[in-house]
Biopython code that builds the backbone (N, CA, C, O; Angstrom):
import numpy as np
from Bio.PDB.StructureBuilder import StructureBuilder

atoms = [
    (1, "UNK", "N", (5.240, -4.645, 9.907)),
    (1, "UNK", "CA", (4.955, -3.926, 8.671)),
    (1, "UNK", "C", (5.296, -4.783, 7.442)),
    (1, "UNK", "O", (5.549, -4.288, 6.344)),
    (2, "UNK", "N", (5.285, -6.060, 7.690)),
    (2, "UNK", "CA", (5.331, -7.081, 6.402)),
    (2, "UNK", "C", (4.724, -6.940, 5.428)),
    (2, "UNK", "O", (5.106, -6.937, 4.257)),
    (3, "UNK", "N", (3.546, -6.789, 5.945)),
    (3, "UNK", "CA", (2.375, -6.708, 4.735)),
    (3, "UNK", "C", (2.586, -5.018, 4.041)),
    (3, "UNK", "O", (2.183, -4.674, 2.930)),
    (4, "UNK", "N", (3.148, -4.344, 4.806)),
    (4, "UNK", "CA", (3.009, -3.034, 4.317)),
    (4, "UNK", "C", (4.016, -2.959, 3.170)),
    (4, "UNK", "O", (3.797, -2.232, 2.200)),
    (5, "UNK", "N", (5.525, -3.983, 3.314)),
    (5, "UNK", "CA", (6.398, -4.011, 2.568)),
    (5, "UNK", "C", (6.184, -4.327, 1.103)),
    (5, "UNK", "O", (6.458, -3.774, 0.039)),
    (6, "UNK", "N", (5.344, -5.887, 1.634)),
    (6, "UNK", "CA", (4.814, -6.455, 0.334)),
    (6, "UNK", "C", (3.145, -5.670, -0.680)),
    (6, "UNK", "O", (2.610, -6.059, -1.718)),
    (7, "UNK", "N", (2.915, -4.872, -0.051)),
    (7, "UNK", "CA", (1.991, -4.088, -1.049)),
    (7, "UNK", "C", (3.170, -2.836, -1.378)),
    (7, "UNK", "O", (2.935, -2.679, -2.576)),
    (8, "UNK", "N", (3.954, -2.147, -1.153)),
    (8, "UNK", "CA", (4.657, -1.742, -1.390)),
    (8, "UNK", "C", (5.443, -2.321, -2.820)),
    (8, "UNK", "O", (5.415, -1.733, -3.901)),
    (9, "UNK", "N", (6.170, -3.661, -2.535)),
    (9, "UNK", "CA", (6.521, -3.802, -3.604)),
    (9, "UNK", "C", (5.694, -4.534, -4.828)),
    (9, "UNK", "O", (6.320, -4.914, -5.817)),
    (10, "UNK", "N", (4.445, -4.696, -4.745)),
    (10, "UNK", "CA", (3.047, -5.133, -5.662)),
    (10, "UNK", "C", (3.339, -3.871, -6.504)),
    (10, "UNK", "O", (3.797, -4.039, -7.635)),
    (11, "UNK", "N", (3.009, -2.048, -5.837)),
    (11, "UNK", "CA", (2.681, -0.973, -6.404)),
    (11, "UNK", "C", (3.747, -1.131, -7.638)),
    (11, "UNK", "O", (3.568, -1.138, -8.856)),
    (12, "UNK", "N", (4.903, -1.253, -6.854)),
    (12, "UNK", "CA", (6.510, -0.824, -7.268)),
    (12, "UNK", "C", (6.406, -2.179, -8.937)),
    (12, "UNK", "O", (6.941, -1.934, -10.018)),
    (13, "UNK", "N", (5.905, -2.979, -8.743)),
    (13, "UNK", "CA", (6.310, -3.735, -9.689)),
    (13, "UNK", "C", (5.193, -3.686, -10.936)),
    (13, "UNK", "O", (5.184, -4.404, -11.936)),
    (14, "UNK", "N", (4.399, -2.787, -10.630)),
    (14, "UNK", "CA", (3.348, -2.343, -11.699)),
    (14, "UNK", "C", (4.051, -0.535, -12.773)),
    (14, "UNK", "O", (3.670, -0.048, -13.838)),
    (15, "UNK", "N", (5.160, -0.089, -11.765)),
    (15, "UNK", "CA", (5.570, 0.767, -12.642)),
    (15, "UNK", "C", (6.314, 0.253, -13.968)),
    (15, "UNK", "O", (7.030, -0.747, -13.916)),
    (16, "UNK", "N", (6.094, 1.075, -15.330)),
    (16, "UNK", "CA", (5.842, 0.435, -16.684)),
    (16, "UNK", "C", (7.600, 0.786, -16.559)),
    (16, "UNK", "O", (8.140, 1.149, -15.514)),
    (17, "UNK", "N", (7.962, 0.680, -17.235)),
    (17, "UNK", "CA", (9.891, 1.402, -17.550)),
    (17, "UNK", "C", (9.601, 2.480, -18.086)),
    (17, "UNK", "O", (8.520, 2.640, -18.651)),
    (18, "UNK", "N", (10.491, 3.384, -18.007)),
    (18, "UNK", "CA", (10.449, 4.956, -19.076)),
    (18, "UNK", "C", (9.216, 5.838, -17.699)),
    (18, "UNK", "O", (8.675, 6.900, -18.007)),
    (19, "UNK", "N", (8.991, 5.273, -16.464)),
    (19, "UNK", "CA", (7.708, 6.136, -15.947)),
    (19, "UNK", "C", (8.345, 5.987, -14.158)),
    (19, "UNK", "O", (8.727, 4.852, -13.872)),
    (20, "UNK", "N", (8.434, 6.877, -13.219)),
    (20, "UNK", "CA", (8.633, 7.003, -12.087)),
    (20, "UNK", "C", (7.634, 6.874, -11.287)),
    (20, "UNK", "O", (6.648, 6.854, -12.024)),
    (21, "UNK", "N", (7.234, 6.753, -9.997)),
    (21, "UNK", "CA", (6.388, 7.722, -9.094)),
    (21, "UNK", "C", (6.870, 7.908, -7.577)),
    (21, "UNK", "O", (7.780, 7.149, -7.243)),
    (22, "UNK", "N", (6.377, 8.839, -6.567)),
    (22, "UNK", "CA", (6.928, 9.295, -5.832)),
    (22, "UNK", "C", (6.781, 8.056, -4.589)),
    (22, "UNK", "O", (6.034, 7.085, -4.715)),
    (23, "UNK", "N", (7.646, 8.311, -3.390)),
    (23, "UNK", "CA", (7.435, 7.753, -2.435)),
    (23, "UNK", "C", (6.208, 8.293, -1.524)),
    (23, "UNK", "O", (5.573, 7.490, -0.839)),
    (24, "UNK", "N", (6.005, 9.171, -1.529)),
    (24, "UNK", "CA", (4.756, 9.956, -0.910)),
    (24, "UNK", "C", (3.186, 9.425, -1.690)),
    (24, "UNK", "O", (2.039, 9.542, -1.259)),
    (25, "UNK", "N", (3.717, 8.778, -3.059)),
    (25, "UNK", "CA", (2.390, 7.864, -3.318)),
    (25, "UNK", "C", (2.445, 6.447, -3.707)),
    (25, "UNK", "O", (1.509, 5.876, -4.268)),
    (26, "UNK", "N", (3.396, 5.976, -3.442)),
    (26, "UNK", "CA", (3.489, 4.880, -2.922)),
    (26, "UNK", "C", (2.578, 4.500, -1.821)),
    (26, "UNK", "O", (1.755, 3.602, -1.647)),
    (27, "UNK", "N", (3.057, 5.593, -1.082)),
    (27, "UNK", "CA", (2.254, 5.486, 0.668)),
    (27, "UNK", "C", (1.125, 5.614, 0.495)),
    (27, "UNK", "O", (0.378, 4.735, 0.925)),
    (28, "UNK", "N", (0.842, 6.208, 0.135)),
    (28, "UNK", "CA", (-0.782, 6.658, -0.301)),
    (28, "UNK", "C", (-1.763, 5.198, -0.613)),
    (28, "UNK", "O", (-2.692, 4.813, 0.096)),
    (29, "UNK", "N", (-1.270, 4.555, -1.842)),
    (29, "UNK", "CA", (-1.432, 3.931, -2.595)),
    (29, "UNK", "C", (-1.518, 2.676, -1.422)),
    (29, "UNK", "O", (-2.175, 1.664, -1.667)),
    (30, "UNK", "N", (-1.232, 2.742, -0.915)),
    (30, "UNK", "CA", (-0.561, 1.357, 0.429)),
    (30, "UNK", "C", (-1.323, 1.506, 1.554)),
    (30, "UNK", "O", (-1.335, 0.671, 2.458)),
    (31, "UNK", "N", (-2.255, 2.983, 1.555)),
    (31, "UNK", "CA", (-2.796, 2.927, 2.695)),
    (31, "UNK", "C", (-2.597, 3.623, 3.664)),
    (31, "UNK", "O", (-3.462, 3.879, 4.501)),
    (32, "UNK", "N", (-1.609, 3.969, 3.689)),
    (32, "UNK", "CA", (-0.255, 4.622, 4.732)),
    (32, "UNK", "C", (0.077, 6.062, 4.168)),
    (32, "UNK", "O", (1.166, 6.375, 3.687)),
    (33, "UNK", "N", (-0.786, 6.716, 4.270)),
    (33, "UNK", "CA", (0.250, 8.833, 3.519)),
    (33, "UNK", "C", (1.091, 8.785, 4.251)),
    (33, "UNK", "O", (2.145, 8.454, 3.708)),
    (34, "UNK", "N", (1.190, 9.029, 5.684)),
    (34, "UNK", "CA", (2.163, 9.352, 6.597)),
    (34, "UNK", "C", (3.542, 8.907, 6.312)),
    (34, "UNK", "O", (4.513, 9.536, 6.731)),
    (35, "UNK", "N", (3.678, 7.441, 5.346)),
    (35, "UNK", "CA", (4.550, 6.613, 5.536)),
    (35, "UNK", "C", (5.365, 6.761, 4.570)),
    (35, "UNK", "O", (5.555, 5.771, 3.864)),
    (36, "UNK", "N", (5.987, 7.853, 4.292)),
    (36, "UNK", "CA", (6.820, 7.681, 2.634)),
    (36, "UNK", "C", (8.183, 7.491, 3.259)),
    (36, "UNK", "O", (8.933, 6.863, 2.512)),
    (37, "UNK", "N", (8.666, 7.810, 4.288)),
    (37, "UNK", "CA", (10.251, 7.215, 4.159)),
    (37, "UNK", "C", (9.843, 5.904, 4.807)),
    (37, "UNK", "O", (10.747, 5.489, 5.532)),
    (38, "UNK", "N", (9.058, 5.328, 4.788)),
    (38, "UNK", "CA", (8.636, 3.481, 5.521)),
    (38, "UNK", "C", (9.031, 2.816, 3.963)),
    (38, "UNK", "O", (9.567, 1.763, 3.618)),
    (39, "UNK", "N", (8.581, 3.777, 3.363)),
    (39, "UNK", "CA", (8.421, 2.968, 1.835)),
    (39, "UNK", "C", (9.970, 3.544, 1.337)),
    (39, "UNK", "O", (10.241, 2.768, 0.421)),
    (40, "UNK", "N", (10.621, 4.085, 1.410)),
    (40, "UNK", "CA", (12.181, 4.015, 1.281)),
    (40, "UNK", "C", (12.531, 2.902, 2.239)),
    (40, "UNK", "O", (13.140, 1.873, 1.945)),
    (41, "UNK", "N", (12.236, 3.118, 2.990)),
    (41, "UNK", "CA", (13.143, 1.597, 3.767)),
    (41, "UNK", "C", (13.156, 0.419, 3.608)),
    (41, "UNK", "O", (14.054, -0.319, 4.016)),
    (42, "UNK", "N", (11.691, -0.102, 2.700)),
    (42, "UNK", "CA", (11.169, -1.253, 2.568)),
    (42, "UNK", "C", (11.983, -1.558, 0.724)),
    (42, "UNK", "O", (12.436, -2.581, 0.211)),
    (43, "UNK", "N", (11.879, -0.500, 0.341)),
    (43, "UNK", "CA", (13.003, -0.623, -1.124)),
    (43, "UNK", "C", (14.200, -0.673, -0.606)),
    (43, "UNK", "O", (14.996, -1.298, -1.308)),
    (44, "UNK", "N", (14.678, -0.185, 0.499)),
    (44, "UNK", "CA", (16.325, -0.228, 0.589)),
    (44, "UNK", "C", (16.422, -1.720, 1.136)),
    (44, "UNK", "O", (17.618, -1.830, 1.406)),
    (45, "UNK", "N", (15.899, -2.738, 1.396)),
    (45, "UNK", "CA", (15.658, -3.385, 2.214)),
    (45, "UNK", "C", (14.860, -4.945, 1.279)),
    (45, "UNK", "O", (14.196, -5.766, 1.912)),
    (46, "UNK", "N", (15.035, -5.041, 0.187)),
    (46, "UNK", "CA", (13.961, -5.947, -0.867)),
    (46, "UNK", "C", (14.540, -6.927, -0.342)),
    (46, "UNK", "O", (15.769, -6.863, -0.348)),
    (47, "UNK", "N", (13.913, -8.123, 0.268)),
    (47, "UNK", "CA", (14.862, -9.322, -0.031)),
    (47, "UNK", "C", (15.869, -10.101, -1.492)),
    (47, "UNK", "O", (15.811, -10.080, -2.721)),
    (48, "UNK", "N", (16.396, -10.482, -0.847)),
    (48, "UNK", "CA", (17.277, -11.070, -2.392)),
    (48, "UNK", "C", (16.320, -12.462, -3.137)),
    (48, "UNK", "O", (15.492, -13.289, -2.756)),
    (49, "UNK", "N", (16.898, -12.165, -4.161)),
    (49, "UNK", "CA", (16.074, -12.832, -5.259)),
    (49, "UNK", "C", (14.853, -12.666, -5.739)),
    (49, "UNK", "O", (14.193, -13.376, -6.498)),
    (50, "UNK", "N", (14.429, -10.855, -4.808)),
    (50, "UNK", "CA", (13.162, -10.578, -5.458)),
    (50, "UNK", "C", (13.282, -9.334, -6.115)),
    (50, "UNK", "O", (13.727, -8.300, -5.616)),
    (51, "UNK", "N", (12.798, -9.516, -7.429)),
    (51, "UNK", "CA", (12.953, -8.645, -8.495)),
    (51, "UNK", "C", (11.994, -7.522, -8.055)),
    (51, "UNK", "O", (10.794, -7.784, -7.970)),
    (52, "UNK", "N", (12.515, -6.106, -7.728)),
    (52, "UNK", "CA", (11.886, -4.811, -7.781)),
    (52, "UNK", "C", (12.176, -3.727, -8.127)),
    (52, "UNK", "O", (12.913, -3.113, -7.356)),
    (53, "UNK", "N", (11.795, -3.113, -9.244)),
    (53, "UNK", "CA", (12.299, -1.678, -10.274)),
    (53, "UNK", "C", (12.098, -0.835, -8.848)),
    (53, "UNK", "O", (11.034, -0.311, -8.515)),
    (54, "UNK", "N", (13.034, -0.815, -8.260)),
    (54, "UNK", "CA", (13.211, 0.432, -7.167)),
    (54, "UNK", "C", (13.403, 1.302, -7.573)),
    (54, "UNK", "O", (12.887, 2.311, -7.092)),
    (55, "UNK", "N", (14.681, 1.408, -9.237)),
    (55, "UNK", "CA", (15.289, 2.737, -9.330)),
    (55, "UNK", "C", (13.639, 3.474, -10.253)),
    (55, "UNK", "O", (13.642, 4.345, -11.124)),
    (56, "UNK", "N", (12.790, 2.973, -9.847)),
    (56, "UNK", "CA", (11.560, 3.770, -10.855)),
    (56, "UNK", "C", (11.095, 4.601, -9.786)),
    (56, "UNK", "O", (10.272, 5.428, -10.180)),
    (57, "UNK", "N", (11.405, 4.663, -8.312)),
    (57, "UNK", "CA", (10.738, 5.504, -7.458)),
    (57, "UNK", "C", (11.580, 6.837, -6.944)),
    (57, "UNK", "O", (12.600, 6.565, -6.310)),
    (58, "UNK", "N", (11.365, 7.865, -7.083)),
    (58, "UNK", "CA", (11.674, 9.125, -7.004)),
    (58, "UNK", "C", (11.068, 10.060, -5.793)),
    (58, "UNK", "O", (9.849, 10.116, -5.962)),
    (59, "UNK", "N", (11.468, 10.825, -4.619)),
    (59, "UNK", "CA", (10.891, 12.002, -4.108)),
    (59, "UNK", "C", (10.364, 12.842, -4.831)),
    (59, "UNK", "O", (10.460, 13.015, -6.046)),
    (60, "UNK", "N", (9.638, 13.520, -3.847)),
    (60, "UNK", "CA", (8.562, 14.234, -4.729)),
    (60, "UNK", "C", (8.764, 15.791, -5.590)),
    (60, "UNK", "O", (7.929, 16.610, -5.974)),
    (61, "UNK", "N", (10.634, 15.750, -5.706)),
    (61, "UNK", "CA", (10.994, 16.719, -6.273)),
    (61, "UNK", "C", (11.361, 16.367, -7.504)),
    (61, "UNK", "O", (11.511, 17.193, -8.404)),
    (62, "UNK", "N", (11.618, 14.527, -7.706)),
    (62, "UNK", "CA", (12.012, 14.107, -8.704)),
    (62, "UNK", "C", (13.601, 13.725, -8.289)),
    (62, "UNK", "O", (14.416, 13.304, -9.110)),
    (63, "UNK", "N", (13.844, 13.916, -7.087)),
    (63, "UNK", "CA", (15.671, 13.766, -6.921)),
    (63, "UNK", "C", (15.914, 12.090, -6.492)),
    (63, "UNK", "O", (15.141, 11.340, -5.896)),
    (64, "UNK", "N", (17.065, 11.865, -6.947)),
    (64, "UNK", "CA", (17.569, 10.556, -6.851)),
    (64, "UNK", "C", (17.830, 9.379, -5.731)),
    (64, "UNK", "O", (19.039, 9.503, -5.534)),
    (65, "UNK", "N", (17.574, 8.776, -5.255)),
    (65, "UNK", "CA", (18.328, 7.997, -4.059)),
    (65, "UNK", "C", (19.506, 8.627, -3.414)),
    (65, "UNK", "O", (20.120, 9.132, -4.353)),
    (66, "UNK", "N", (20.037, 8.825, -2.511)),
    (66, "UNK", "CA", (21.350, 9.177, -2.481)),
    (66, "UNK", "C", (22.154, 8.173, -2.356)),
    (66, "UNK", "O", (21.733, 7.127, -1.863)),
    (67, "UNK", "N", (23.355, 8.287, -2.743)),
    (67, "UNK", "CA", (24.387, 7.046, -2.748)),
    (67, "UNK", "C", (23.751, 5.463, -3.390)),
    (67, "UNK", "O", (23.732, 4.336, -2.896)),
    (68, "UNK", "N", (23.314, 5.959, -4.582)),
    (68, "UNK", "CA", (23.259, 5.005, -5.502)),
    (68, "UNK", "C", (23.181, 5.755, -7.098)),
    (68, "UNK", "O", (22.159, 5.827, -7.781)),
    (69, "UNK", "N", (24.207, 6.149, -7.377)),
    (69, "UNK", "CA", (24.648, 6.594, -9.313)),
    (69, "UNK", "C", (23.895, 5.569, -10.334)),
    (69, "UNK", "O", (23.546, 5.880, -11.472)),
    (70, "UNK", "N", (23.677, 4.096, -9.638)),
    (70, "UNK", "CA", (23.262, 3.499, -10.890)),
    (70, "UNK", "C", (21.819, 3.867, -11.155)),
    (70, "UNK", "O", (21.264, 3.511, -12.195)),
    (71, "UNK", "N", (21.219, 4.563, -10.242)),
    (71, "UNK", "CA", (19.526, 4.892, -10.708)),
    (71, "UNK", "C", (19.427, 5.735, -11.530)),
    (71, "UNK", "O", (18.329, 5.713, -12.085)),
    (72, "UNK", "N", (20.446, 6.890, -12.049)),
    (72, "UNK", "CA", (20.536, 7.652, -13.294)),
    (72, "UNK", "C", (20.376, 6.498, -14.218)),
    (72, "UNK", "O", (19.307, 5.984, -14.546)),
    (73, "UNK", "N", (21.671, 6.125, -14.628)),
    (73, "UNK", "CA", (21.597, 4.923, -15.731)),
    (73, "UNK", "C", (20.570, 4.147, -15.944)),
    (73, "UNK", "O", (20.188, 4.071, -17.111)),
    (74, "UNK", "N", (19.910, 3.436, -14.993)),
    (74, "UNK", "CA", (18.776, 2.508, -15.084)),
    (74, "UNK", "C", (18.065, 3.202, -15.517)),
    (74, "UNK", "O", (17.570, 2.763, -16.555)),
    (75, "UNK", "N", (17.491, 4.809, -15.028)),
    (75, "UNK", "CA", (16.314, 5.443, -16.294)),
    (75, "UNK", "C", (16.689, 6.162, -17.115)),
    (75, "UNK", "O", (15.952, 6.609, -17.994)),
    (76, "UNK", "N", (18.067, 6.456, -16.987)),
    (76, "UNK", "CA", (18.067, 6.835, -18.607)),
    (76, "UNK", "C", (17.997, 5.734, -19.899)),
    (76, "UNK", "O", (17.657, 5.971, -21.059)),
    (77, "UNK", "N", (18.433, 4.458, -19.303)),
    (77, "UNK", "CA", (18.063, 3.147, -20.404)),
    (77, "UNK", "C", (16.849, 3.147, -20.729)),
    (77, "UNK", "O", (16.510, 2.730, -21.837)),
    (78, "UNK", "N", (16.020, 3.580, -19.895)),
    (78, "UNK", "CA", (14.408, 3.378, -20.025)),
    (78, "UNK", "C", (13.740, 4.884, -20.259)),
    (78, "UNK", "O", (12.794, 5.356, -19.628)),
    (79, "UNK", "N", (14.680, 5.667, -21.615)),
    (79, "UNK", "CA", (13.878, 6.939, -21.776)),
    (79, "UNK", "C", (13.535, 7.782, -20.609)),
    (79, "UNK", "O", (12.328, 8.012, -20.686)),
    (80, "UNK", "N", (13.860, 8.141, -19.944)),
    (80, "UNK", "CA", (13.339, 8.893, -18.674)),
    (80, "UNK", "C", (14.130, 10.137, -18.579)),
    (80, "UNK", "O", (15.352, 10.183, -18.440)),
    (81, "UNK", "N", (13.202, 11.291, -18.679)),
    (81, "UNK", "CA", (13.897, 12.389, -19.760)),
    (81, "UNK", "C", (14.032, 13.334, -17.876)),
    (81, "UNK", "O", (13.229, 13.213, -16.951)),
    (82, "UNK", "N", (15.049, 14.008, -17.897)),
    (82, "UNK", "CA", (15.317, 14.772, -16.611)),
    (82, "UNK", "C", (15.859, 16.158, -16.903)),
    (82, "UNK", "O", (16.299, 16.422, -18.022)),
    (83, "UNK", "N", (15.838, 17.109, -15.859)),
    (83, "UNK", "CA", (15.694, 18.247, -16.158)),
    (83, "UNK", "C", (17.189, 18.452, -16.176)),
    (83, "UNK", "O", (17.920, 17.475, -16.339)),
    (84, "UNK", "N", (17.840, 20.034, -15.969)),
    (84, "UNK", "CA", (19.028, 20.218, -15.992)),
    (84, "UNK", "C", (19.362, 20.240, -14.781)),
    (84, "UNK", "O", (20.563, 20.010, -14.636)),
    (85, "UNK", "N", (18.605, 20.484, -13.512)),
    (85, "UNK", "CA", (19.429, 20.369, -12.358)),
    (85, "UNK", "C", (19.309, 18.855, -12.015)),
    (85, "UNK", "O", (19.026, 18.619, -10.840)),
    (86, "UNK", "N", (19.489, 17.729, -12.894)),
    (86, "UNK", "CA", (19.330, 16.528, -12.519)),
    (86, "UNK", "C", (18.089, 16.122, -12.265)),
    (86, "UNK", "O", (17.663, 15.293, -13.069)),
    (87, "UNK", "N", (17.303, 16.467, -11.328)),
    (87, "UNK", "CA", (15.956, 15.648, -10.901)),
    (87, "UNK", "C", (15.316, 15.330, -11.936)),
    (87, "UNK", "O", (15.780, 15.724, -13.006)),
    (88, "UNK", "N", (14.003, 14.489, -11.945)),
    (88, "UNK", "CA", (13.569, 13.682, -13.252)),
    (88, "UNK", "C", (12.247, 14.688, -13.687)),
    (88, "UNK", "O", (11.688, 15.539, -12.996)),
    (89, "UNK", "N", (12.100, 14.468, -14.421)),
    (89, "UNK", "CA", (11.467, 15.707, -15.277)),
    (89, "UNK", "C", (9.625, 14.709, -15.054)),
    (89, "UNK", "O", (9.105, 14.147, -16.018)),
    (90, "UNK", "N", (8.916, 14.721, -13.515)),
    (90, "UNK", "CA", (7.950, 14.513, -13.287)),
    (90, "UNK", "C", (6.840, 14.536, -14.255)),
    (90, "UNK", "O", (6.199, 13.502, -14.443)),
    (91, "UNK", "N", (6.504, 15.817, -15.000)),
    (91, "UNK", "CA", (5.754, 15.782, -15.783)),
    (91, "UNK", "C", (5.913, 15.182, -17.039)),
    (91, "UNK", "O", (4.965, 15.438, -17.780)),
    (92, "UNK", "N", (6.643, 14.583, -17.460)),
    (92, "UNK", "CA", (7.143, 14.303, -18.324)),
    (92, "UNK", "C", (6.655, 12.432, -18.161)),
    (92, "UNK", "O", (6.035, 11.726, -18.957)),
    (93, "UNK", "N", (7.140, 12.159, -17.045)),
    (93, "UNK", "CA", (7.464, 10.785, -16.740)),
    (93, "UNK", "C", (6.867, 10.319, -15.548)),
    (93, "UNK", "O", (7.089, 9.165, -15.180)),
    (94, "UNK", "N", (6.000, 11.217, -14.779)),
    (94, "UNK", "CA", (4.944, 10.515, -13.551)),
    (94, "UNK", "C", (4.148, 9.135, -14.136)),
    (94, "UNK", "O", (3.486, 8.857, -15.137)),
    (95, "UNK", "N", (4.472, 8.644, -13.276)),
    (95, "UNK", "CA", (3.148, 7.152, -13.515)),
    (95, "UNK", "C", (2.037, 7.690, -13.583)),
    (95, "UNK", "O", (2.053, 8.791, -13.032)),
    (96, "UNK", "N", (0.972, 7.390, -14.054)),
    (96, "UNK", "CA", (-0.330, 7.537, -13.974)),
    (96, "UNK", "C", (-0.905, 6.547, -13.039)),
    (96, "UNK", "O", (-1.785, 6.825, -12.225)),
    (97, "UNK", "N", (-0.435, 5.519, -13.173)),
    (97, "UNK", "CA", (-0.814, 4.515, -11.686)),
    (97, "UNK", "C", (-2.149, 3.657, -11.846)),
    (97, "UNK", "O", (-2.573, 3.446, -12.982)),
    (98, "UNK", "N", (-2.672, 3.269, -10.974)),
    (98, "UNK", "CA", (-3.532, 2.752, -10.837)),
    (98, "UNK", "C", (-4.871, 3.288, -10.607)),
    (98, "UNK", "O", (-5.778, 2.467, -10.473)),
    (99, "UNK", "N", (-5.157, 4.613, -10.535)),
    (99, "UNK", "CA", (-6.304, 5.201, -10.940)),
    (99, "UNK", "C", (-6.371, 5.797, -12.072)),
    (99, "UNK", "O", (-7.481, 6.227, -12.383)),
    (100, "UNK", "N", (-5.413, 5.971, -12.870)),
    (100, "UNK", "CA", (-5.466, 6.399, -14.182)),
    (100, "UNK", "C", (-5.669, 8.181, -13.927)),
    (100, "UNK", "O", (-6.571, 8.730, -14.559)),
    (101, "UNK", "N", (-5.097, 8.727, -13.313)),
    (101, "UNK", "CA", (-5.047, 9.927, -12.749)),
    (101, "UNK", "C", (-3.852, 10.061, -12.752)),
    (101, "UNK", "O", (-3.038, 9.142, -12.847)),
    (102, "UNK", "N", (-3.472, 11.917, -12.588)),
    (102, "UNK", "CA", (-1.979, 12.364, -12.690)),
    (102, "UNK", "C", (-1.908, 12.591, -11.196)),
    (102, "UNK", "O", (-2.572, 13.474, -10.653)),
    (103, "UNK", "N", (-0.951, 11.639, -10.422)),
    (103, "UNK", "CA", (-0.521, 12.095, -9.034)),
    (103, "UNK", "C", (0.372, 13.184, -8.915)),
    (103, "UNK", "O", (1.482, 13.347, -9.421)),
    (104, "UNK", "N", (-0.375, 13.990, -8.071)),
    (104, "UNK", "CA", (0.655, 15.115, -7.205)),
    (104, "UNK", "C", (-0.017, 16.227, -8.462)),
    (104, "UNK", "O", (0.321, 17.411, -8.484)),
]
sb = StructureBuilder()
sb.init_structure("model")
sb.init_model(0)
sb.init_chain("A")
sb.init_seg("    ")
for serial, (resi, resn, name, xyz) in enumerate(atoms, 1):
    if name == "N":
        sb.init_residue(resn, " ", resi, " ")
    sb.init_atom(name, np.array(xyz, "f"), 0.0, 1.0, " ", f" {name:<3s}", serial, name[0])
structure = sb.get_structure()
């Protein structure tokens, strides 16, 4: 799943700052629907020395990584406005992506 990793992180490095999108379209986007925790694994997993805005990818409720606090910080630096029970305020901040369409 090499190749699946590296279009994975192509998608991931086209998200703008201040904008999220889900792992469920990631997969999509890659070819793969079935595959959204493949595409968590392949972010938990970046090799070193390669630059990838991971903390821009969110479940499809908007909730955080678990056991990583710094992905709050990283989008709140980058405007990324979230609701009160924490999760990220999707409509607000979904990527539009690469079809220029609102996913989900």
């Amino acid at each position: 799943m090499e190749t699946f990793d590296e279009d994975v992180y192509s998608i991931v490095k086209q998200i703008p700052p201040g904008q999220v999108i889900t792992y469920g379209w990631i997969a999509r986007l890659a070819g793969f629907p079935a595959h959204a925790r493949r595409v968590g694994y392949a972010l938990k997993h970046i090799p070193a020395g390669k630059y990838i805005p991971a903390h821009r990818v969110v479940n499809s409720a908007g909730r955080l990584a678990p056991g990583w606090p710094e992905q709050k910080e990283l989008l709140l630096a980058e405007g990324v406005n979230f609701r009160k029970n924490g999760c990220v305020d999707l409509e607000a901040c979904l990527w539009k992506g690469l079809s220029g369409e609102l996913f989900e």
